[in-house]
MILUM-284106 format. One record per residue: residue number from 0; residue in one letter; x, y, z of N, C-alpha, C in turn. Coordinates in steps of 0.2 Angstrom, whole numbers, plus 5000, padded with zeros to 4 digits. Each point is the difference from the previous one (the first is absolute). Example, Ala and Ser with C-alpha at 12.3 -4.5 7.8 and 13.67 -1.06 7.14 Angstrom:
% MILUM-284106
@resi 0; resn A; n_u 5066; n_v 4972; n_w 5039; ca_u 4996; ca_v 5006; ca_w 5000; c_u 5004; c_v 5006; c_w 5000
@resi 1; resn S; n_u 4998; n_v 5005; n_w 4996; ca_u 5004; ca_v 5006; ca_w 5001; c_u 4996; c_v 5005; c_w 5003
END
This chain:
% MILUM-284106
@resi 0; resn X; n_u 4999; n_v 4965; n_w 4968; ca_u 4997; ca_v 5006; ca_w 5001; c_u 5005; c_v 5005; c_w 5003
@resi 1; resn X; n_u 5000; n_v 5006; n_w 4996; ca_u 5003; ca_v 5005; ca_w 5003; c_u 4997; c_v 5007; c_w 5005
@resi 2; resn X; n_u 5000; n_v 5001; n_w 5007; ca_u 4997; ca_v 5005; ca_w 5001; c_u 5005; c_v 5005; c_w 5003
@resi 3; resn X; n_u 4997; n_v 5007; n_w 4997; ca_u 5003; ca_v 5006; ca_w 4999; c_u 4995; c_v 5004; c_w 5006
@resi 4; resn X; n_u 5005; n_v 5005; n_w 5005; ca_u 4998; ca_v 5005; ca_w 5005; c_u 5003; c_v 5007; c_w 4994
@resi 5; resn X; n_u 4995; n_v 5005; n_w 5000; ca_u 5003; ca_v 5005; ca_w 4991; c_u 5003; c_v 5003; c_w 5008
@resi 6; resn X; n_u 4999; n_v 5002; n_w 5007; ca_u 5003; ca_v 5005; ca_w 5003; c_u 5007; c_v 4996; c_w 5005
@resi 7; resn X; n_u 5001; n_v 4995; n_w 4995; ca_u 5007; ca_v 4996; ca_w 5002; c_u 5006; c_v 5005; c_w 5001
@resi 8; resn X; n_u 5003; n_v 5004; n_w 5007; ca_u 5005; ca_v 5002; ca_w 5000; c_u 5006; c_v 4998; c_w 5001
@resi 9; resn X; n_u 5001; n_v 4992; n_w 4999; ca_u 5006; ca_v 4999; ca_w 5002; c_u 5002; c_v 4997; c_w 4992
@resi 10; resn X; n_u 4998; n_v 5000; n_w 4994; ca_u 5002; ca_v 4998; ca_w 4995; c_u 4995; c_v 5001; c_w 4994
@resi 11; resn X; n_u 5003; n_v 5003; n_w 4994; ca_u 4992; ca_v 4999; ca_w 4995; c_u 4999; c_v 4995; c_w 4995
@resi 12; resn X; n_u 4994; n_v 4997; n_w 5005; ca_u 4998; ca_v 4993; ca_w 4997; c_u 4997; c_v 5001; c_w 4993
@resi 13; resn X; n_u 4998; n_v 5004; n_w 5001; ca_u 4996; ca_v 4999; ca_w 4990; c_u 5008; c_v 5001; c_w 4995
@resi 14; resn X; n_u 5005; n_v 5001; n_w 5001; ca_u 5006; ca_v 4998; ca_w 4994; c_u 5001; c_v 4994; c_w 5002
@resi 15; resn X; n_u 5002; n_v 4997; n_w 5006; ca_u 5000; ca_v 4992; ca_w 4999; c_u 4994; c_v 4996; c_w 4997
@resi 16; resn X; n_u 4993; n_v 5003; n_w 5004; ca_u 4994; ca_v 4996; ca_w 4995; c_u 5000; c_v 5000; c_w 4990
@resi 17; resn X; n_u 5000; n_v 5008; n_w 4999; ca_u 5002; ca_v 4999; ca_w 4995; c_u 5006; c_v 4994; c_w 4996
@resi 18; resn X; n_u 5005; n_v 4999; n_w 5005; ca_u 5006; ca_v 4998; ca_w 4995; c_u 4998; c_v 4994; c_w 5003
@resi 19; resn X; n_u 4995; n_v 4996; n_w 5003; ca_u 4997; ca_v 4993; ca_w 5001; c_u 4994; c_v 4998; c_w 4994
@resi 20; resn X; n_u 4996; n_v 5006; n_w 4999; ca_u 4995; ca_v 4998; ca_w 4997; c_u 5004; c_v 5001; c_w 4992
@resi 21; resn X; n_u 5007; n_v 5002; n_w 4998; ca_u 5002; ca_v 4999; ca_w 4993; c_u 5004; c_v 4994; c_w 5000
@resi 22; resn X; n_u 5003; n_v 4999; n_w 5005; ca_u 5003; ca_v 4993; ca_w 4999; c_u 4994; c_v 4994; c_w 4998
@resi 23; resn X; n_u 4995; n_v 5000; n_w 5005; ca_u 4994; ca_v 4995; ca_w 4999; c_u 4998; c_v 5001; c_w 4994
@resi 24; resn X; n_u 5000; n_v 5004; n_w 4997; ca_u 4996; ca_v 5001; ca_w 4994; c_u 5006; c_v 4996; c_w 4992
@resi 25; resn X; n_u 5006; n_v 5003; n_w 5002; ca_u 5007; ca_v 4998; ca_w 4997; c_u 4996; c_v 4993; c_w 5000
@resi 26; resn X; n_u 5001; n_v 4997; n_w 5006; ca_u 5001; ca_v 4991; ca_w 5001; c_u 4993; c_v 4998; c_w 5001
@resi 27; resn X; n_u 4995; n_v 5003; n_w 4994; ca_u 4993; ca_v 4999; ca_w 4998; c_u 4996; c_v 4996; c_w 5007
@resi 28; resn X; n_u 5000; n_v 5004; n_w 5004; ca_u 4997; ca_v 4997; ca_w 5004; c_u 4996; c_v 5006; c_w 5006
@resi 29; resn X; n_u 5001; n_v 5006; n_w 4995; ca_u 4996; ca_v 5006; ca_w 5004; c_u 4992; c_v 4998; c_w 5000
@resi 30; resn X; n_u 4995; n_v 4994; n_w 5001; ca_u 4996; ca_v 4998; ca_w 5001; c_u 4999; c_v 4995; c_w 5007
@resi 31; resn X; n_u 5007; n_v 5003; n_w 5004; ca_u 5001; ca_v 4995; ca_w 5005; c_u 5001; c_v 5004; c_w 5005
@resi 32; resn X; n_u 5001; n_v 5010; n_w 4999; ca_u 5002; ca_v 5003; ca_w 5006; c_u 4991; c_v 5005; c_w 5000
@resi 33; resn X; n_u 5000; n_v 5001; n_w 5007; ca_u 4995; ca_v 5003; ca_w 5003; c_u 5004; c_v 5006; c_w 5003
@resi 34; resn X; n_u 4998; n_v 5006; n_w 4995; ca_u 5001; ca_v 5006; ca_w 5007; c_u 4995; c_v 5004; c_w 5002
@resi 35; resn X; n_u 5001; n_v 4999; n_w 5007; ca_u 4997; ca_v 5007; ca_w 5003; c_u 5003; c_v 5005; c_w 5003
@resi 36; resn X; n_u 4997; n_v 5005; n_w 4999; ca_u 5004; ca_v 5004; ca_w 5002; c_u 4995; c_v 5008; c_w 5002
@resi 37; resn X; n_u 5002; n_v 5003; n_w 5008; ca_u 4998; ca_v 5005; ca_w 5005; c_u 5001; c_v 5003; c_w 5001
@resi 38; resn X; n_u 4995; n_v 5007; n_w 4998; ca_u 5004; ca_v 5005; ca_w 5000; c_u 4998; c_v 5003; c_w 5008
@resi 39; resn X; n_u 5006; n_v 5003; n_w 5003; ca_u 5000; ca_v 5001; ca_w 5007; c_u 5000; c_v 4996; c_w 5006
@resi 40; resn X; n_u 5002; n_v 4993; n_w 4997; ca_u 5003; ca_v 4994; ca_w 5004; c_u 5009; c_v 5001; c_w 5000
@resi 41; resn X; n_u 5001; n_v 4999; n_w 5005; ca_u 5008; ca_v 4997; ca_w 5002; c_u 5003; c_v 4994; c_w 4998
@resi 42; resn X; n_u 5007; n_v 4999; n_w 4999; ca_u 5005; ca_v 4994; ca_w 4998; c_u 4996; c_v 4995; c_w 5003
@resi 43; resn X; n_u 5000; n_v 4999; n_w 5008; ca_u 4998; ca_v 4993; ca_w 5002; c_u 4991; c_v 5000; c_w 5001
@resi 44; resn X; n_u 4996; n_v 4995; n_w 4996; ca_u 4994; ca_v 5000; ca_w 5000; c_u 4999; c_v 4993; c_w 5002
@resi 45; resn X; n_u 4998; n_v 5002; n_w 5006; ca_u 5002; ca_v 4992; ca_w 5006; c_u 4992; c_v 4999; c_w 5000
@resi 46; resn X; n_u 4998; n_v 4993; n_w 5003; ca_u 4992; ca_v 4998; ca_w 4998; c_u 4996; c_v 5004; c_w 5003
@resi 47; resn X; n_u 4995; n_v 5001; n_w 5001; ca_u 4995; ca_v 5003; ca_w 5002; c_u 5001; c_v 5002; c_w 5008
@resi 48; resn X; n_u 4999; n_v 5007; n_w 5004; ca_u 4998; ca_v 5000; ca_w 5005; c_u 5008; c_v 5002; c_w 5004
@resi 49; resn X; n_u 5005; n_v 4996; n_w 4997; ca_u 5006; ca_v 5003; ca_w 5002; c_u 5001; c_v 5008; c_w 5003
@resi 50; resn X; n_u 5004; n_v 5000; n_w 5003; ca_u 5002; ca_v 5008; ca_w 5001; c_u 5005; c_v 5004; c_w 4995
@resi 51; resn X; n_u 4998; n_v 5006; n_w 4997; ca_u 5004; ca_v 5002; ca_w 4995; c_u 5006; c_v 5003; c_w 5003
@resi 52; resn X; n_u 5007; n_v 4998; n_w 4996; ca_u 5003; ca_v 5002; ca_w 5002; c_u 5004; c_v 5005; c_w 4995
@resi 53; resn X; n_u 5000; n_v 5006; n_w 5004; ca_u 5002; ca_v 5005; ca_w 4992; c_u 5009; c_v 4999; c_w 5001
@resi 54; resn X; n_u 5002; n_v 5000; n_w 5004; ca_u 5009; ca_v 4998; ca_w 5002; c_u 5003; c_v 4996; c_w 5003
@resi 55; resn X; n_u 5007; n_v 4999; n_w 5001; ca_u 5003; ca_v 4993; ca_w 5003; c_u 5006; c_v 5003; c_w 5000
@resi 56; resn X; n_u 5002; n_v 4998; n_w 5008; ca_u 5006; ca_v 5002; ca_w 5003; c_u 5006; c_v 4992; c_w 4998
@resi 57; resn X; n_u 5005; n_v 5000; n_w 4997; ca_u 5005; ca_v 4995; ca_w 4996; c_u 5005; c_v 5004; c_w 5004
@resi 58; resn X; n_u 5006; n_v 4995; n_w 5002; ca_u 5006; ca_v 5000; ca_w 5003; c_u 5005; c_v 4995; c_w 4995
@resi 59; resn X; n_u 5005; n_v 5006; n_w 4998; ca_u 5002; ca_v 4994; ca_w 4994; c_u 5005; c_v 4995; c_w 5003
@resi 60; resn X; n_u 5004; n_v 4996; n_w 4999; ca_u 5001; ca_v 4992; ca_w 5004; c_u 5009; c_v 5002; c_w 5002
@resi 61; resn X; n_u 5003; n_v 5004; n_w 4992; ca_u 5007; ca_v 5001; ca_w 5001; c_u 5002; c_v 5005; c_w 5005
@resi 62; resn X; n_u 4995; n_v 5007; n_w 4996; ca_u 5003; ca_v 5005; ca_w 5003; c_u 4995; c_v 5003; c_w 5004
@resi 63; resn X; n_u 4996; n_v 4996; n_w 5005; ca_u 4995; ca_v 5001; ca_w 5005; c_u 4995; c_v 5007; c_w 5001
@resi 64; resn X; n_u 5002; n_v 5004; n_w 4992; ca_u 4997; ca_v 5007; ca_w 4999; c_u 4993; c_v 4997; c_w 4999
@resi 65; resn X; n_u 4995; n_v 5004; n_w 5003; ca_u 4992; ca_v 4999; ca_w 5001; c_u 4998; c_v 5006; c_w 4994
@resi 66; resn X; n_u 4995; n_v 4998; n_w 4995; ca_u 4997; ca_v 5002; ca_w 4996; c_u 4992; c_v 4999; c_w 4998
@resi 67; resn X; n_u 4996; n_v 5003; n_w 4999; ca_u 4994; ca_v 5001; ca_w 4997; c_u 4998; c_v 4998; c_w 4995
@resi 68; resn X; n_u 4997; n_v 4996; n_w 4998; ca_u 4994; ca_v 4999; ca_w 4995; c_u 4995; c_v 5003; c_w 5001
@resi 69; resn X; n_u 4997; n_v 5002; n_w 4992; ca_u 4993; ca_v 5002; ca_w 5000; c_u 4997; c_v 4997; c_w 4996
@resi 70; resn X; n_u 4994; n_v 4997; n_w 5003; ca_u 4996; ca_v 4995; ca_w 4995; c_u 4993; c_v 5004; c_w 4999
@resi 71; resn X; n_u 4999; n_v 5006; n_w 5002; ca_u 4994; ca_v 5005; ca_w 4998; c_u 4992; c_v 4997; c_w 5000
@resi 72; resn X; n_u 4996; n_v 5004; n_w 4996; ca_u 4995; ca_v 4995; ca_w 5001; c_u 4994; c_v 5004; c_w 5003
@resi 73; resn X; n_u 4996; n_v 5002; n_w 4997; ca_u 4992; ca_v 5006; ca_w 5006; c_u 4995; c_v 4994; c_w 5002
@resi 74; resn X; n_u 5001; n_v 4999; n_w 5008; ca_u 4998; ca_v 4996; ca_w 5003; c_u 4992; c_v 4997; c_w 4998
@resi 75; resn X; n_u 4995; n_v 5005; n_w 4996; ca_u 4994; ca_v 4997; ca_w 5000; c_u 5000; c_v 4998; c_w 4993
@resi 76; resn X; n_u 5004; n_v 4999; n_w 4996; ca_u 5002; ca_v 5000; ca_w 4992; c_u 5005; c_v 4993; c_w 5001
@resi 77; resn X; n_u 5001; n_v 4999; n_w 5005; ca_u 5007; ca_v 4994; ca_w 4998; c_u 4996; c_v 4995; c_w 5006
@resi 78; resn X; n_u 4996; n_v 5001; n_w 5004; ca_u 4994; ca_v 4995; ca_w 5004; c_u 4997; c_v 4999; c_w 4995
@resi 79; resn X; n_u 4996; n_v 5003; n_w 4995; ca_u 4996; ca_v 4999; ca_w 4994; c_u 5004; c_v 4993; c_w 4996
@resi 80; resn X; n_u 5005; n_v 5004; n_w 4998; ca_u 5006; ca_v 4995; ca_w 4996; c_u 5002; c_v 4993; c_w 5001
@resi 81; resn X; n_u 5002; n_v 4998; n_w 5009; ca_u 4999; ca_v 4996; ca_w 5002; c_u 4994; c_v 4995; c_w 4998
@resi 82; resn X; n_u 4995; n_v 5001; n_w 5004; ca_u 4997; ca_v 4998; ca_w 4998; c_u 4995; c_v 4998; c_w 4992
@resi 83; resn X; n_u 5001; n_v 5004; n_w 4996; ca_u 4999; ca_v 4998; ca_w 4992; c_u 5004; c_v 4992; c_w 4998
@resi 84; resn X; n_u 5009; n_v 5004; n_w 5002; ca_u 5003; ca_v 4995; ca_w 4997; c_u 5000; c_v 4994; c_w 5004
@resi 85; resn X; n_u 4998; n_v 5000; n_w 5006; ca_u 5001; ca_v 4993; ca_w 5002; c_u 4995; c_v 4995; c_w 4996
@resi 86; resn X; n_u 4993; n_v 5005; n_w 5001; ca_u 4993; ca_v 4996; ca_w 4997; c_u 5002; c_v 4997; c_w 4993
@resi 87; resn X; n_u 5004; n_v 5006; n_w 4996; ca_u 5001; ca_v 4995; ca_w 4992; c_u 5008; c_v 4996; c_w 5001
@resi 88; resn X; n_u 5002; n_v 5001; n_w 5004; ca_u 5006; ca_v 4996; ca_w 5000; c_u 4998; c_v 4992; c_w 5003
@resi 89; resn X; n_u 4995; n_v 5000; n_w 5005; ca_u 4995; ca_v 4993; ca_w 5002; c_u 4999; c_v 4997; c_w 4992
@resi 90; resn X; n_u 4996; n_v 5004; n_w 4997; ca_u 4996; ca_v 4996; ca_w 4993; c_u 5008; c_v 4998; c_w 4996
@resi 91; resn X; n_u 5004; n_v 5006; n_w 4996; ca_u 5006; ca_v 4997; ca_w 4999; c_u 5004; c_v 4995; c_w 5001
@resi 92; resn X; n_u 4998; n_v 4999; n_w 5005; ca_u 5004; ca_v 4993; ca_w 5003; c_u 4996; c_v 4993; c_w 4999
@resi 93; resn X; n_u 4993; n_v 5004; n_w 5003; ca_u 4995; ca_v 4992; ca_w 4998; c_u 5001; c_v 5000; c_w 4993
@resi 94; resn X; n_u 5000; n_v 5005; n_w 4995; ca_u 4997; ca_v 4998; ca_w 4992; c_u 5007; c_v 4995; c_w 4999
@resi 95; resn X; n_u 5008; n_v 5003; n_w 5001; ca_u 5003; ca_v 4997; ca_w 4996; c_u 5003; c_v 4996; c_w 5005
@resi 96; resn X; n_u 5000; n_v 4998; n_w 5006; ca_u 5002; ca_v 4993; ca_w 5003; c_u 4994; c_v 4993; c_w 5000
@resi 97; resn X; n_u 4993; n_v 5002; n_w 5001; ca_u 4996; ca_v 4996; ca_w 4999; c_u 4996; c_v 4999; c_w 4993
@resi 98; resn X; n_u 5001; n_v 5005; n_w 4994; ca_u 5000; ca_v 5000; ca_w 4993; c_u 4993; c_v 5003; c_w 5000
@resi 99; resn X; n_u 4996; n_v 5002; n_w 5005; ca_u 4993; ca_v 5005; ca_w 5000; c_u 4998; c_v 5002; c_w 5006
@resi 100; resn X; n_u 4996; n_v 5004; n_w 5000; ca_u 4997; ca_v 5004; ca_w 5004; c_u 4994; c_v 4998; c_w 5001
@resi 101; resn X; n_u 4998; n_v 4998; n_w 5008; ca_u 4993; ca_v 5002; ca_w 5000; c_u 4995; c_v 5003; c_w 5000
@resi 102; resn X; n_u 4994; n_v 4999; n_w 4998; ca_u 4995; ca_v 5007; ca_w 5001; c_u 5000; c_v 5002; c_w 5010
@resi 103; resn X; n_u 5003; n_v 5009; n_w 4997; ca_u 4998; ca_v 5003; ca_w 5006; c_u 5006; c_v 4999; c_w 5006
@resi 104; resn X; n_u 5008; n_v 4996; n_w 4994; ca_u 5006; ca_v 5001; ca_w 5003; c_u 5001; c_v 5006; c_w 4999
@resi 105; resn X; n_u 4999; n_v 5006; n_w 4995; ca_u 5003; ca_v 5008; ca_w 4998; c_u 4996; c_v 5004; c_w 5009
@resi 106; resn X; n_u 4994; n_v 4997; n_w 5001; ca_u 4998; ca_v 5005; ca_w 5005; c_u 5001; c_v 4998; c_w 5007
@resi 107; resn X; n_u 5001; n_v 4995; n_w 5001; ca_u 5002; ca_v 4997; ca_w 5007; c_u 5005; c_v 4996; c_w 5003
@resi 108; resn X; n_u 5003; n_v 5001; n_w 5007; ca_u 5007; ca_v 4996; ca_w 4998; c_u 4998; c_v 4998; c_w 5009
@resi 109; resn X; n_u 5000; n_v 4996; n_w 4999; ca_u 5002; ca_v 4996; ca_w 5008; c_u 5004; c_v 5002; c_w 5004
@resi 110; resn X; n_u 5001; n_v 5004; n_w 5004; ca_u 5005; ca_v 5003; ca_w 5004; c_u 4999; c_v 4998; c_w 5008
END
């Protein structure tokens, strides 16, 4: 499962999605990747209920210079997104680790 934030500003994920979803399909196995993808969700879409974090302060290790990340992201658009993908990412897991899904695993998740 691949999941995409479209307002990712620290990299853009839709060229890597793209160059994952051609490789799979190359290695006949495009029947095996799930994308989602959020428009006005951030890089990090952490499980539900998280706190969004639009930046990150990074101290590099050699040369001790301190620099910003921006992981972007409209805080009621990327809460939304959160919890979307956890809900299908739940089912995802149930269908291809235990080989089906219950009725009424897509709607609720034991938390």
């Amino acid at each position: 499962m691949l999941i995409i934030g479209e307002d990712d500003q620290n990299w853009c994920p839709c060229e890597s999605a793209i160059d994952m979803k051609a490789m799979m399909e190359r290695a006949g196995n495009s029947h095996l990747l799930t994308v989602l993808s959020y428009p006005n969700a951030g890089h990090l879409i952490e499980p539900p209920y998280m706190p969004h974090t639009r930046s990150s302060l990074f101290k590099d290790v050699i040369s001790h210079q301190k620099f910003m990340v921006l992981w972007g992201g409209q805080t009621l658009e990327h809460s939304r997104a959160q919890e979307d993908a956890w809900r299908k990412l739940l089912v995802f897991l149930r269908k291809n680790l235990y080989g089906d899904v219950k009725t009424g695993a897509s709607l609720v998740s034991n938390l």
